[in-house]
N, C-alpha and C positions, 0 to 999 in steps of 0.2 A: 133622449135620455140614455144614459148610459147604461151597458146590461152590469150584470154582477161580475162578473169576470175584473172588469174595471173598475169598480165601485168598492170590490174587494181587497184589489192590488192598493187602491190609496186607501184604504184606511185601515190594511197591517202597515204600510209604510206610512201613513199618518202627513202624505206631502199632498195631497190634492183639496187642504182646503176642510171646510165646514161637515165631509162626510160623519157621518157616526153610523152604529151599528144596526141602527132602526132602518135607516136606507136600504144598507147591506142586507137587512132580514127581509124587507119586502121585496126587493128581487130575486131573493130565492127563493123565497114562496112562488111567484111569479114565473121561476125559472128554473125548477129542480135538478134538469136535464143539464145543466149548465153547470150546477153547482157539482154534479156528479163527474162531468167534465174536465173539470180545474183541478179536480183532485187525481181523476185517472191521468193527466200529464205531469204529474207532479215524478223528481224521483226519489231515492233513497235516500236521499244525505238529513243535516239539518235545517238547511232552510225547509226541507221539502215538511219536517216534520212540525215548526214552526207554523208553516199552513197549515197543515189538518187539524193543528190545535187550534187556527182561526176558524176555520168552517165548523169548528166541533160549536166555538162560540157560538157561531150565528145560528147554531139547531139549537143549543140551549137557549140563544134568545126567544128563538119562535117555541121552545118549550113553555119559558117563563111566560108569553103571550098566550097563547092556542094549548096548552098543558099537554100536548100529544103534536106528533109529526102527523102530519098527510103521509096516505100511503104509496105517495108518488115518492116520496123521498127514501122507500125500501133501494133503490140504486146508488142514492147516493151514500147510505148504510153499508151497503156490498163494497163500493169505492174504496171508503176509508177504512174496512177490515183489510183488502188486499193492499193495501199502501203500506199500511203500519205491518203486514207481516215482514213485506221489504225492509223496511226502516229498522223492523227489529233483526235482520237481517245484517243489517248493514250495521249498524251498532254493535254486534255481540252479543246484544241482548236474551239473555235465557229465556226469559218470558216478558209476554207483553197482554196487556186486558183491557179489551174494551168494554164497559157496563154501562147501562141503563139504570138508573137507580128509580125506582117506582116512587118515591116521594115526592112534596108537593112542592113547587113545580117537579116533576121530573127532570133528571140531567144527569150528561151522557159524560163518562168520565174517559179517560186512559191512561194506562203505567206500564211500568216496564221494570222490568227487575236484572240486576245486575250481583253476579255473588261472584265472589273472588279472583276479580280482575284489578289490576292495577291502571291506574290512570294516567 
């Protein structure tokens, strides 16, 4: 079976067939270490931001499931804070926020704010 690293790659590309997000979430339960992995090699640009928007998905999934993270997954939380400072880095980005909104399901958001720049 395949680990998350792979299971993730085809179903943001959507080319490997019958995957869906339920997969993707149970190997990262399975494989926290992993999932904190794929985000520390990620890098600055937009694809790289694209990804941590998928792995944000598959925490929200296991939110919407399990209502709360394992606290194995405090690494892969550190991960995506030091990613998104790059990204916001590399965007120009004045500010960027990551939250946790305590509602029911819980779910973890991120933005990024942009003031007075031209495009």
């Amino acid at each position: 079976m395949p680990g998350f690293r792979a299971e993730f790659d085809g179903w943001l590309q959507g080319s490997t067939g019958p995957v869906n997000i339920s997969q993707v979430t149970i190997l990262a339960l399975a494989d926290p270490a992993e999932v904190a992995e794929v985000v520390r090699e990620l890098g600055d640009d937009d694809v790289a931001y694209v990804r941590v928007l998928g792995v944000i998905e598959v925490m929200n999934e296991i939110l919407r499931d399990k209502k709360t993270l394992p606290e194995r997954f405090a690494e892969v939380l550190k991960e995506i804070r030091e990613k998104l400072k790059g990204i916001a880095k590399s965007f120009n980005a004045d500010a960027y926020e990551l939250s946790i909104t305590a509602s029911v399901p819980p779910a973890i958001t991120v933005s990024m704010t942009f003031h007075g720049q031209g495009t």
